[in-house]
C-alpha positions, 0 to 999 in steps of 0.5 A: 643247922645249928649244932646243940647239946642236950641241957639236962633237967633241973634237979630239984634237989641242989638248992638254988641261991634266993635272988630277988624276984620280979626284977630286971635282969641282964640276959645278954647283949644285943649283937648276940642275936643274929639268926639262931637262938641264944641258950642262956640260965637266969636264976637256975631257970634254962631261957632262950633269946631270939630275934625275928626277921622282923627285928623283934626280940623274944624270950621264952623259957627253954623247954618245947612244951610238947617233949621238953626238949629245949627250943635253943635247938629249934630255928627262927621264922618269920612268926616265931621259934619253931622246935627242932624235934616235932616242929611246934611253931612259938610265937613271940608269947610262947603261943604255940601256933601250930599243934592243931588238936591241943593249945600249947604254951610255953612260958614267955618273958617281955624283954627289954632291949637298950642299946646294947643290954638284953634284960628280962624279968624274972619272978613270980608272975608268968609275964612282967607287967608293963608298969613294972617294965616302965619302972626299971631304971634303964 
């Protein structure tokens, strides 16, 4: 079990500095993620990096959608991320897989994996588009 800290909510009222949005940012390297997932803060906003079993690289925003608390804390399955308070099982996309009576989600980022960079869009739109993805310089 890994062990985590408890990330406290983003306060609306400290102003956070204006970056450009809908572009490609560097989330971290590639060797960071091993079998437990990767708390990191882009923009002001709490993401976290996985890998599945089957070597894919995920991203979603770092808050379970069912009590909020961040799924950096959760572990690593074959189909996704589950959280480590109820045990909501996220896919990939921040589907939720596993909570029968509601569909869930939590916001989900497509990241871009080079050889040794991790990087994600951050911006207006939930889900970069893959023209925006093919665009980005490498």
């Amino acid at each position: 079990m890994t062990e985590c800290t408890t990330i406290a909510p983003v306060s609306t009222s400290v102003s956070t500095p204006a970056f450009p949005l809908d572009q490609w940012y560097v989330a971290g390297f590639a060797w960071e993620l091993q079998d437990a997932p990767l708390a990191r803060t882009l923009l002001g906003r709490p993401v976290v990096l996985f890998r599945t079993p089957d070597g894919s690289v995920a991203a979603l925003e770092d808050r379970c959608c069912h009590r909020e608390l961040p799924l950096s804390c959760g572990t690593v399955e074959a189909r996704g991320l589950r959280c480590g308070y109820h045990g909501l099982l996220f896919d990939r996309a921040g589907q939720c897989l596993s909570k029968p009576r509601k569909t869930g989600h939590c916001v989900g980022f497509e990241p871009r994996v080079g050889t040794a960079q991790l990087e994600l869009v951050i911006g207006c739109s939930r889900r970069p588009s893959r023209d925006r993805r093919t665009e980005a310089s490498p």
